[in-house]
C-alpha positions in Angstrom: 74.5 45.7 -55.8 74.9 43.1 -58.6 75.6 39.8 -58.9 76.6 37.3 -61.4 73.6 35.6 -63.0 74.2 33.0 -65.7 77.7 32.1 -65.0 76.9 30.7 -61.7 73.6 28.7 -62.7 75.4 27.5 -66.2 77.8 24.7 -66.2 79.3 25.2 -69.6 79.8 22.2 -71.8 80.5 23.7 -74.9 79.0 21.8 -77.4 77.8 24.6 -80.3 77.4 22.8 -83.4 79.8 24.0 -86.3 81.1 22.8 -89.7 84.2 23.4 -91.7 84.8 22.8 -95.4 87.9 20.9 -96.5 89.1 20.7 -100.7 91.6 17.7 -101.5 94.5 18.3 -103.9 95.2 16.3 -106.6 98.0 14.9 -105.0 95.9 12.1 -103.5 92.1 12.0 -104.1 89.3 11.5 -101.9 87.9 8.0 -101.2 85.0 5.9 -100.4 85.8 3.1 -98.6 82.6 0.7 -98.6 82.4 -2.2 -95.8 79.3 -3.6 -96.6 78.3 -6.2 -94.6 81.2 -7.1 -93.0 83.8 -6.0 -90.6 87.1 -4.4 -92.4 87.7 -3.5 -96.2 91.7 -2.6 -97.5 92.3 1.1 -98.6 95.1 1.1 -101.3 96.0 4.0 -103.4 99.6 4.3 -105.5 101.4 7.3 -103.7 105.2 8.4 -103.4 105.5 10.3 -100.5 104.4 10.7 -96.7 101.0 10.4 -95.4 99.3 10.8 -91.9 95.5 9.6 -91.6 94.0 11.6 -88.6 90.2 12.7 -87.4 89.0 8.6 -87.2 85.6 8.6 -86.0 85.1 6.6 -82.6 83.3 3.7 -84.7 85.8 3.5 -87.3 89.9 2.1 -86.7 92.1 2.3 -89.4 95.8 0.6 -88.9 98.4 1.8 -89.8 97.9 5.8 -89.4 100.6 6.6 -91.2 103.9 6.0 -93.7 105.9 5.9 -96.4 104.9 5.1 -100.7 101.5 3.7 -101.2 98.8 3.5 -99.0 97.8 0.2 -97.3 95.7 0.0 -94.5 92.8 -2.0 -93.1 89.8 0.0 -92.3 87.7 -1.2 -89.6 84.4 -0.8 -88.1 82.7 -1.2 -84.7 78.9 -0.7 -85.9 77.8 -1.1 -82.3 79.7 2.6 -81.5 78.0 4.6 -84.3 74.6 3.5 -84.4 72.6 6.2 -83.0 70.4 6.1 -80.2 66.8 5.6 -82.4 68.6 2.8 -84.4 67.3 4.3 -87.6 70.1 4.3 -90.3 70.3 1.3 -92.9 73.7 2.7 -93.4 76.4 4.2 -91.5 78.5 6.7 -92.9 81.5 8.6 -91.4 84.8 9.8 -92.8 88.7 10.6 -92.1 91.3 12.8 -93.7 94.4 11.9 -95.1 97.6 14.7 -94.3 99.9 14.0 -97.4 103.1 15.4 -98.8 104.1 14.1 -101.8 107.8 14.0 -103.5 107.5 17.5 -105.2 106.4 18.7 -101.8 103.2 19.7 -102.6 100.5 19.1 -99.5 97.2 18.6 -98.9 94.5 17.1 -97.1 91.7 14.5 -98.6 89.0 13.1 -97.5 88.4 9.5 -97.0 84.3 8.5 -96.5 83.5 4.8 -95.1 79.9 3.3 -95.6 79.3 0.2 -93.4 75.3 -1.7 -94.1 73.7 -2.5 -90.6 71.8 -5.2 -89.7 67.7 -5.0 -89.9 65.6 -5.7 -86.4 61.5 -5.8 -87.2 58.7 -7.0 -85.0 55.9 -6.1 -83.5 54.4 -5.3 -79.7 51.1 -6.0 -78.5 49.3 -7.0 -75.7 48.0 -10.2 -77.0 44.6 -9.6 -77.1 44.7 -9.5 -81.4 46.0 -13.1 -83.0 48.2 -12.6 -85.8 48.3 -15.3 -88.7 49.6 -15.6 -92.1 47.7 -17.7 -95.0 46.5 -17.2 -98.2 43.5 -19.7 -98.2 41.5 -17.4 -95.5 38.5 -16.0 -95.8 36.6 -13.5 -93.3 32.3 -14.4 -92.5 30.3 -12.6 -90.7 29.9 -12.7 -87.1 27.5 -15.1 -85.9 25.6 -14.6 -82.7 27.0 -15.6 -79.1 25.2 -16.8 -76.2 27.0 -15.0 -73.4 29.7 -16.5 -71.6 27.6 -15.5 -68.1 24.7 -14.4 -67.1 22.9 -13.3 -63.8 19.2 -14.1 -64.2 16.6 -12.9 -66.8 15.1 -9.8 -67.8 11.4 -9.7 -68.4 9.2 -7.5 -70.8 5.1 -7.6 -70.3 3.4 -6.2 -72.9 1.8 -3.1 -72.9 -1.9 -3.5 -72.2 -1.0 -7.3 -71.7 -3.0 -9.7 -68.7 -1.6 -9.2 -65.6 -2.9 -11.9 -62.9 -5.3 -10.7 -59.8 -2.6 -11.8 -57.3 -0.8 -8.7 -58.4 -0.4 -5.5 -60.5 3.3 -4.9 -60.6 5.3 -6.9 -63.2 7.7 -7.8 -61.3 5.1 -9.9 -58.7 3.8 -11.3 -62.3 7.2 -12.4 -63.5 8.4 -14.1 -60.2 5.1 -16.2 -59.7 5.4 -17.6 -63.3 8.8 -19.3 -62.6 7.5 -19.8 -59.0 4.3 -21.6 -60.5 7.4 -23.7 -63.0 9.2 -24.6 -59.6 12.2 -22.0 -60.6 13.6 -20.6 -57.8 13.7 -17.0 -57.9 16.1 -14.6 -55.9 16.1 -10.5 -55.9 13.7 -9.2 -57.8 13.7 -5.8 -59.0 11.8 -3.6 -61.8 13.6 -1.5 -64.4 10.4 0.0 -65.5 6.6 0.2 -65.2 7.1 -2.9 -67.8 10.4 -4.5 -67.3 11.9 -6.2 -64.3 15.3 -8.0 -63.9 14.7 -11.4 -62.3 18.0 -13.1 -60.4 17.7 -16.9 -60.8 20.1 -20.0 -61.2 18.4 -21.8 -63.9 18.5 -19.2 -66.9 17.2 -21.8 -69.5 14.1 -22.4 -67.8 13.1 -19.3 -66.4 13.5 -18.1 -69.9 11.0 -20.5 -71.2 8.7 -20.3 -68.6 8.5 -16.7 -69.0 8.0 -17.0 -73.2 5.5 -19.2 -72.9 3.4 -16.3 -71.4 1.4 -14.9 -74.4 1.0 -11.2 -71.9 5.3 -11.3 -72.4 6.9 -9.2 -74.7 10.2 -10.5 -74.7 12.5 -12.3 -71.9 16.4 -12.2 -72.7 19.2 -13.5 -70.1 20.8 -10.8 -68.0 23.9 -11.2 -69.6 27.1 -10.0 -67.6 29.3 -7.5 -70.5 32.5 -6.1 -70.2 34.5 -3.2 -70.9 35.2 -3.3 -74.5 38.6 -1.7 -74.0 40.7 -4.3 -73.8 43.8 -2.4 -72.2 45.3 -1.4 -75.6 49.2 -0.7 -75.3 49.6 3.4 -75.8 52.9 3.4 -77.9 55.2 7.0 -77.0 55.4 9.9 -79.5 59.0 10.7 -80.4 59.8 14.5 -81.8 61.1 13.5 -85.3 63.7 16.8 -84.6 67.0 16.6 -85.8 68.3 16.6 -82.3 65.7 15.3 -80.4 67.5 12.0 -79.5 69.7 14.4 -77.2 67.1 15.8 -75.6 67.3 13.0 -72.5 65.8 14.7 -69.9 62.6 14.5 -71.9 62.7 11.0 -71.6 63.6 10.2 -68.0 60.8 12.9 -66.8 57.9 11.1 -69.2 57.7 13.3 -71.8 56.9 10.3 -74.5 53.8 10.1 -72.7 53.1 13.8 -72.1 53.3 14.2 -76.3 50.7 11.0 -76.6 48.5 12.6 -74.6 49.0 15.7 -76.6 47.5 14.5 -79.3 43.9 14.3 -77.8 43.4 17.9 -78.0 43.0 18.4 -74.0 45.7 21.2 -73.4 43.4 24.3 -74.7 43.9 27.2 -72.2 46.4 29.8 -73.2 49.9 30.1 -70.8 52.4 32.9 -70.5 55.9 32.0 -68.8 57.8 34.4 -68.0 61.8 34.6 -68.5 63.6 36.6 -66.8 66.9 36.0 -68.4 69.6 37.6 -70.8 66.7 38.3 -73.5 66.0 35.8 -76.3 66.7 35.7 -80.2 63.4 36.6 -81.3 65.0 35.5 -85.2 65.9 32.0 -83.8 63.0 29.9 -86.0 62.8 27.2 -83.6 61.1 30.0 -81.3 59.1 31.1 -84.0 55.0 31.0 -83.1 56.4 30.7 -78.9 57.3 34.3 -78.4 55.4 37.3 -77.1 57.4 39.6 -78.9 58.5 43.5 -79.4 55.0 46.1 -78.7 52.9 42.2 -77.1 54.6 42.7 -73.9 58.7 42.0 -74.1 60.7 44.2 -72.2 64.3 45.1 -71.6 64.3 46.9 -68.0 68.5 47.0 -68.4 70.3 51.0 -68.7 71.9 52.3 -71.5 75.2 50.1 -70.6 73.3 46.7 -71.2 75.1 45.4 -74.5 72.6 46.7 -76.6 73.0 50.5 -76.0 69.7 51.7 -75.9 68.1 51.7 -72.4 64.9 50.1 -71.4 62.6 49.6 -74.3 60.0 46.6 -75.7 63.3 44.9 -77.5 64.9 42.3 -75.1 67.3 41.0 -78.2 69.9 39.3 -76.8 72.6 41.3 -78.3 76.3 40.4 -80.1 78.6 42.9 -78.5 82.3 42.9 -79.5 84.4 39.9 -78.4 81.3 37.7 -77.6 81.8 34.0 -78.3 79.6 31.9 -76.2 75.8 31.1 -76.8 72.5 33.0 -75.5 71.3 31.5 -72.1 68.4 33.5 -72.3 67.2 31.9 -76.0 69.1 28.1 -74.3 66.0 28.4 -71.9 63.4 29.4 -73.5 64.1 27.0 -75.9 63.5 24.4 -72.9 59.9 25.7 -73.0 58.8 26.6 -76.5 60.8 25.3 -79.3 58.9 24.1 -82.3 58.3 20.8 -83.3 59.1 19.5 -86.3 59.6 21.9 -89.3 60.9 25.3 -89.0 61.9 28.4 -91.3 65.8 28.3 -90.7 67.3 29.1 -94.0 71.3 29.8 -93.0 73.7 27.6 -94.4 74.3 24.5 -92.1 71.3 25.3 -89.7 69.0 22.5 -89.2 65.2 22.8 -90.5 64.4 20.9 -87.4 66.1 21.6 -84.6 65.3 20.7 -81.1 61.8 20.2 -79.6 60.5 22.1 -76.5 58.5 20.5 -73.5 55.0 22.6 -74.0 55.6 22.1 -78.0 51.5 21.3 -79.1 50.2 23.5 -76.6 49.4 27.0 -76.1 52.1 27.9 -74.8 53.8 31.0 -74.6 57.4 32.6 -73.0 57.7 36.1 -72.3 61.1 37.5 -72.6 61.9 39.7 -69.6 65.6 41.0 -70.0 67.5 41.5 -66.7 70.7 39.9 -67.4 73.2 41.9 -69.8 75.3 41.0 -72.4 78.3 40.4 -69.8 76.2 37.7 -67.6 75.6 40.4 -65.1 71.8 41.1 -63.2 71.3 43.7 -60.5 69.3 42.9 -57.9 66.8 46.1 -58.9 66.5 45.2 -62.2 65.4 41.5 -61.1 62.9 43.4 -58.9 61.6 45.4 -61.8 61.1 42.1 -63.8 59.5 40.2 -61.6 56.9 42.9 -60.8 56.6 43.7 -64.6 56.1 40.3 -65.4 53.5 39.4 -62.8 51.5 42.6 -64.3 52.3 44.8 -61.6 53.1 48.4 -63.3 56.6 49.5 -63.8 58.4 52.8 -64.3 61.8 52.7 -66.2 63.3 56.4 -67.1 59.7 57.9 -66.7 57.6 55.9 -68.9 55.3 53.1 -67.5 54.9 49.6 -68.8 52.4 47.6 -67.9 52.5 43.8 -69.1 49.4 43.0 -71.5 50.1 39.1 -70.5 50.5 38.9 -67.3 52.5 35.7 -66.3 50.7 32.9 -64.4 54.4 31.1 -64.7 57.9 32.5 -64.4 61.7 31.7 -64.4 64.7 33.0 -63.4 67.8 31.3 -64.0 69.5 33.6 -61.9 71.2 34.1 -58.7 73.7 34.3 -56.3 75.0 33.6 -52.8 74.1 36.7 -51.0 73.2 37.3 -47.8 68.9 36.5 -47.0 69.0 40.2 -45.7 70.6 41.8 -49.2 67.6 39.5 -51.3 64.9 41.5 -49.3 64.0 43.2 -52.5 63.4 40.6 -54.8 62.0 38.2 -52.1 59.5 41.2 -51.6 59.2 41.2 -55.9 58.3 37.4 -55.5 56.0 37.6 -52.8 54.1 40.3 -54.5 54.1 37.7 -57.8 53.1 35.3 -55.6 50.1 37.6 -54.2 49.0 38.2 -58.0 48.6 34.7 -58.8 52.4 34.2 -60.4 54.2 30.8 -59.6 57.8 31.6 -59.5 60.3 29.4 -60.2 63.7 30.1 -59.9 67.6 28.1 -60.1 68.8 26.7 -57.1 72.6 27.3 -57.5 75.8 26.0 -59.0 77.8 26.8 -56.2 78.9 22.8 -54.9 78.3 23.8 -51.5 75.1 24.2 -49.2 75.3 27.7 -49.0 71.6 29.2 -50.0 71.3 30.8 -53.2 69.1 34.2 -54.0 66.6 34.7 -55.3 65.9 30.9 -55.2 65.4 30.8 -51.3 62.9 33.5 -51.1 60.1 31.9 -49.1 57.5 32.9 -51.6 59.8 31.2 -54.7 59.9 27.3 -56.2 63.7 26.8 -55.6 64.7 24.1 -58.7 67.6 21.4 -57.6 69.6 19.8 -60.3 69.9 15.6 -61.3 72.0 14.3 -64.0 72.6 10.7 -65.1 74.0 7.7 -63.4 73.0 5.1 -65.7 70.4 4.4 -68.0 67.1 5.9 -67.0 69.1 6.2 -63.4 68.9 9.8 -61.8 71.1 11.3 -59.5 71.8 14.6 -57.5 74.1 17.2 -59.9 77.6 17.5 -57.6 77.3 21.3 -58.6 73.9 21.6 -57.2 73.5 23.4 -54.1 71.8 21.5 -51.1 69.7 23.6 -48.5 66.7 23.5 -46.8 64.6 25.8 -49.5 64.9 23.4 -52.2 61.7 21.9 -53.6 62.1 20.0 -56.8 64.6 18.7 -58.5 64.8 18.6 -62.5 67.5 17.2 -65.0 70.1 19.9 -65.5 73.0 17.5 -66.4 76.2 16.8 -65.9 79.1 19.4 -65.1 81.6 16.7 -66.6 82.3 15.9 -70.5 83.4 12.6 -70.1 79.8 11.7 -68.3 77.6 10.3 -71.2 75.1 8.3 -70.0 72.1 9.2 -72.2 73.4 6.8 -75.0 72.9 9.0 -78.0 75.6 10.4 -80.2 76.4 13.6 -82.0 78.4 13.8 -84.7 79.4 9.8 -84.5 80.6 10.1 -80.4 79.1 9.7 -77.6 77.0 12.9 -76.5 77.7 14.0 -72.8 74.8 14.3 -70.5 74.2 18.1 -71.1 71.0 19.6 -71.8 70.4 20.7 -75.3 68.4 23.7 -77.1 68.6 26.4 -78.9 71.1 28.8 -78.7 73.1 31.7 -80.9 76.2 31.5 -82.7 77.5 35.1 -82.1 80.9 34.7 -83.7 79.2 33.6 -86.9 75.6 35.4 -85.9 73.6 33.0 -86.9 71.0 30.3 -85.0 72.6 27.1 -83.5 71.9 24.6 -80.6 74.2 24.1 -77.5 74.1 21.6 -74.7 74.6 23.2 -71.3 74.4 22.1 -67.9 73.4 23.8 -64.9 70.6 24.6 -62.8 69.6 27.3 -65.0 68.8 24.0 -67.6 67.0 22.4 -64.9 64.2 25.6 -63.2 62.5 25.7 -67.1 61.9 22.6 -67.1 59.9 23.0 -64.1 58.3 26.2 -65.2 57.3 24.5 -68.8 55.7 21.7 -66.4 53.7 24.3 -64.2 52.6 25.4 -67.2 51.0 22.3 -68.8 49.4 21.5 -65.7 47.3 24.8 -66.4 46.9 25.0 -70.3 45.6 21.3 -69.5 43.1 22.0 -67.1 44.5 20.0 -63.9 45.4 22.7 -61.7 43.9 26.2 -62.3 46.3 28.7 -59.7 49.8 28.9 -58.4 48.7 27.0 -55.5 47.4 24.2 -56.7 49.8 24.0 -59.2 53.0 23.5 -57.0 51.1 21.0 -54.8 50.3 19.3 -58.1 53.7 19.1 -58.8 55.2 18.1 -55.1 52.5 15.2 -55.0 53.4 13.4 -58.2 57.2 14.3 -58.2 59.6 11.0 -57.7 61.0 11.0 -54.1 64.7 10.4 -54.6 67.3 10.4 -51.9 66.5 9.9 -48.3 61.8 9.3 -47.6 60.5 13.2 -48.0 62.2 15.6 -48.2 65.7 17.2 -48.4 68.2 19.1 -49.1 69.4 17.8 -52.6 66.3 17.2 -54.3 63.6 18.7 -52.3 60.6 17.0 -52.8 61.5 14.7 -55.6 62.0 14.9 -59.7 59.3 16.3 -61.8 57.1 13.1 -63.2 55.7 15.1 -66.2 53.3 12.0 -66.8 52.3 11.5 -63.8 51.5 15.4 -62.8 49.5 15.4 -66.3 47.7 11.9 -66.1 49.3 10.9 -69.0 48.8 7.4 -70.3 51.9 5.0 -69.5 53.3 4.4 -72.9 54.7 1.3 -74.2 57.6 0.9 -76.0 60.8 -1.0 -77.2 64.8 -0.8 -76.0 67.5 -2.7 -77.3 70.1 -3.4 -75.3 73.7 -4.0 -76.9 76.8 -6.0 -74.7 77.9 -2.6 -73.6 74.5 -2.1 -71.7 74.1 0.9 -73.8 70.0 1.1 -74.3 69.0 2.3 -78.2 65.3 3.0 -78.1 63.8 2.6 -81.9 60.5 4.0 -82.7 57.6 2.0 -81.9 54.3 2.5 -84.8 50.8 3.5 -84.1 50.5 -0.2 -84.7 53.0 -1.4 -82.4 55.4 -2.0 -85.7 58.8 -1.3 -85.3 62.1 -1.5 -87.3 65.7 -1.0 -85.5 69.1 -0.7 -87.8 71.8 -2.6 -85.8 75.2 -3.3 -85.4 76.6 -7.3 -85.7 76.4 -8.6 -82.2 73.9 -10.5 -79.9 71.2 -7.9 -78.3 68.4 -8.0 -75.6 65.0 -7.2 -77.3 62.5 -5.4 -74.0 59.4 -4.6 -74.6 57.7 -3.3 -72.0 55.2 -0.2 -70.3 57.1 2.9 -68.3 55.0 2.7 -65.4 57.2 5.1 -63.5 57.9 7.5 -66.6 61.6 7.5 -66.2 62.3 6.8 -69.8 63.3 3.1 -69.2 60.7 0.8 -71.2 60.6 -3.0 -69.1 62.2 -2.3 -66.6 62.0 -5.1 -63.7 58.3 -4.9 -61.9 57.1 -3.2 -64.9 55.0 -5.0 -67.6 57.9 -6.6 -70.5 58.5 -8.9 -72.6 62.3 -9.7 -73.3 63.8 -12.2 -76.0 67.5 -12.1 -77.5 68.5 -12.0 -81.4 72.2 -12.5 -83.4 72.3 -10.5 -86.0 75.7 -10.1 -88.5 76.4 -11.0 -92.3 75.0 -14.7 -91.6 72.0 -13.2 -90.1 71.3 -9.4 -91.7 67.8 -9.4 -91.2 65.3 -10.7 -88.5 61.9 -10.8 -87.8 61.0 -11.6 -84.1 57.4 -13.0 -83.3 55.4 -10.9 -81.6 56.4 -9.4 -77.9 53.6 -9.7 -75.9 53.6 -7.6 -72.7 51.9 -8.5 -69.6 
């Protein structure tokens, strides 16, 4: 039998990135309209004919849209809709067309580009433990010596081969009947050593000259009480510098700032494989490049002759263009989740980005493992699943008499697969997963898109991690995906986004409007055939996030098996819904940060009058510069205790002012923002 796999677990959002390429006539010329500071600048050109101004961008009005003779209109801007979610362009730029015909009736279409200044936010977080003042008649000495602040008694040398008195041989005796003889009262006393002993008494000052007066003393010092010398220094987040990183929400609100910072001190060391049983990958995607166990190091396509590629089972699980396809690769969408590369890549095609997206294991050894068991048409069969699973766990595999045996055996896998068949008809690939299971595999696997509470296979095998979807509600604010399916095998939840476009929550833009809460990675551009990113929503988006989680935990060094692992992630997972467990989010939302004992970071939102929250990156040295529209803002400060992306939030440590800033004001620097 056969099922559909990707449809099902994929709410499509349709968001592929493209790019089209306009020439004006000379009929009426392109423009640059520049606003500057301020709010509105005129657009006049001499024309006879008709004009229609169309494709505004959301931050930008122009009135009128259209008429008669010369063009006169006021062009408009809203800075506060097209600053982007970092707050890090000195400048916005955005453009609109003009649709002419002039009196010869000759046509065309020209371009129009606006540039509007923003408005400069700096400052500075810290934790007040450093003053910071400005002067230029300063000069630095060198320390002097402190007497410390307490102490708890002395601490007594002898000398070696010094006197020691009759009434005793031990130091300690020596030391106590000196301030005894003094009339110091002494309290414990205890030696450190055959010469030392520490002495607990109330007058320090005159035990300590009691004691130096003895010529058989080597030294006597206070017992000084010291502190830690960490003094609670803020951890500011680390923020992929990807082009499309700021989409990339569900990074944020499972603690992924603080997952990256914690990155960076080398402790994630022992090599992972994840599995992905899926519709194959684009091995010649180059944000994948350096993730992939590729063609002859263990990928495998277990699909027939019919697959969309034509050429049976073999070590190739490309995810092929067949005729007519349109849509994007799920298969390369999650993995992507997983493995994509930070920072630069190789991309070289016209319009692709040299950045891309970032994945969550991105800095560690981290590896996916294509397993192709989904076709070109978004079909799986419930025996090829089988054969994946079994292959990918290392179990050996037979496919049109040749055997394949997997030289990297998975410790984590996903399938973003399934169906609503009957528990009877997913015997086979419960019995797959259970044999994973028994071989040390953790198995995680999409709960459903179905809206209904109807269980979905293979994600309510008993031996399989069944992954619920969240999406936004607000800021930071998680809630249960309507599309997810609710039943009793569901044990974590994870952000798979929204199923509706208008749903935008996440705050950052793409392409000057408001991004909706999809999930974003990489993808393929089949009609072009060429790399691209897509957002998608689904649960299929939400089980590799999961998976890349499980994975951590082990390349880190906090869990070491499947067991562990998935009690690892049930313990530290936020409880959402009714207390414990249910149906819609199992045990809770993945905490990334709190599974890995990563640091809570520290780190800066700026809230406009539309409660929209831009987050600008914070410095090593708490430094931080945000690019803003004119309008009042609230300035937070503050740690993410509960690593749901939300710096300050109320309980939380914060500090909170409010700044103007417009043409009067253009640039401010706030005193520091202490958080405690």
């Amino acid at each position: 039998m056969s099922f559909r796999a990707s449809a099902p677990l994929l709410i499509a959002a349709a968001l592929l990135l493209a790019g089209c390429d306009r020439s004006s006539s000379p009929g009426f010329p392109n423009q640059t309209v520049t606003v500057g500071q301020g709010t509105s600048a005129p657009l006049t050109a001499n024309f006879t004919g008709s004009w229609q101004i169309t494709n505004v961008p959301a931050w930008i009005t122009v009135t009128p849209l259209s008429g008669q003779g010369p063009v006169n209109v006021t062009v408009s801007v809203d800075r506060r809709a097209g600053t982007p979610l970092t707050a890090d362009q000195p400048e916005l730029s955005g453009s609109f067309e003009v649709t002419w015909q002039d009196v010869l009736r000759r046509s065309g279409t020209s371009t129009v580009q606006v540039r509007a200044a923003q408005f400069e936010l700096t400052g500075r977080i810290t934790d007040g433990q450093t003053a910071s003042v400005q002067g230029a008649d300063v000069a630095v000495q060198a320390l002097r010596a402190q007497e410390p602040a307490e102490t708890r008694g002395v601490i007594v040398k002898y000398r070696a081969g010094g006197a020691v008195t009759a009434q005793s041989a031990r130091p300690e005796a020596q030391a106590a009947a000196t301030l005894r003889a003094q009339g110091v009262n002494v309290g414990s006393v205890r030696a450190l050593d055959a010469r030392t002993s520490v002495l607990r008494v109330r007058d320090v000052r005159a035990a300590l000259a009691a004691l130096k007066a003895d010529p058989a003393v080597e030294y006597a010092v206070p017992n000084a009480v010291l502190h830690p010398q960490q003094t609670g220094p803020l951890v500011f987040p680390v923020s992929p510098t990807d082009q499309y990183a700021p989409l990339q929400w569900p990074f944020r609100v499972t603690g992924y700032q603080a997952v990256w910072k914690d990155m960076q001190a080398g402790a994630y060391t022992r090599p992972v494989t994840v599995a992905v049983l899926d519709s194959g990958v684009r091995f010649d995607h180059p944000d994948l490049a350096g993730g992939l166990w590729g063609p002859g190091e263990g990928a495998l396509d277990v699909l027939a002759g019919n697959n969309g590629d034509g050429d049976g089972p073999d070590t190739d699980p490309t995810d092929p263009l067949v005729p007519g396809r349109v849509g994007g690769s799920h298969g390369t969408h999650v993995t992507g989740l997983i493995v994509a590369r930070w920072g630069e890549n190789q991309g070289s095609c016209e319009g692709c980005s040299t950045t891309g997206v970032v994945g969550a294991s991105a800095g560690a050894p981290v590896k996916v493992l294509p397993v192709r068991v989904i076709d070109a048409y978004g079909d799986a069969e419930v025996a090829d699943v089988v054969t994946g699973v079994r292959y990918a766990a290392g179990l050996p595999v037979t496919l049109d008499g040749v055997t394949y045996t997997n030289p990297h055996p998975a410790q984590v896998m996903n399938l973003s697969l399934g169906g609503g068949i009957s528990a009877q008809d997913a015997r086979p690939m419960c019995d797959a997963i259970a044999e994973a299971r028994a071989a040390g595999t953790l198995v995680v696997v999409a709960g459903g898109n179905g809206y209904s509470t109807v269980p979905y296979y293979p994600a309510a095998c008993t031996d399989a991690v069944a992954v619920g979807s969240v999406t936004l509600s607000g800021p930071g604010t998680l809630t249960h995906a309507k599309y997810s399916n609710r039943y009793a095998q569901i044990v974590l939840s994870a952000p798979g986004g929204s199923d509706s476009v208008t749903d935008a929550f996440n705050g950052a833009l793409l392409n000057g409007a408001r991004f909706p809460d999809s999930v974003f990675s990489t993808s393929w551009n089949y009609t072009k055939d060429q790399p691209s990113y897509e957002g998608m929503s689904g649960t299929s988006q939400a089980s590799p996030q999961v998976a890349a989680l499980a994975a951590l935990l082990l390349s880190k060094g906090v869990t070491t098996n499947a067991t562990d692992t998935l009690e690892r992630l049930i313990a530290t997972s936020r409880d959402l819904g009714p207390a414990g467990r249910d149906e819609s989010y199992g045990f809770g939302v993945i905490n990334a940060a709190a599974a890995l004992n990563a640091p809570a970071v520290t780190g800066l939102r700026v809230v406009d009058d539309a409660a929209r929250n831009l987050l600008p990156r914070v410095q090593g040295t708490g430094e931080f510069r945000a690019w803003l529209g004119d309008g009042t803002y609230r300035v937070i400060a503050g740690t993410d205790v509960d690593a749901n992306g939300v710096f300050g939030e109320v309980g939380e440590p914060r500090a909170e002012t409010a700044v103007t800033l417009g043409a009067s004001q253009p640039s401010v620097r706030l005193p520091d923002l202490v958080v405690r």
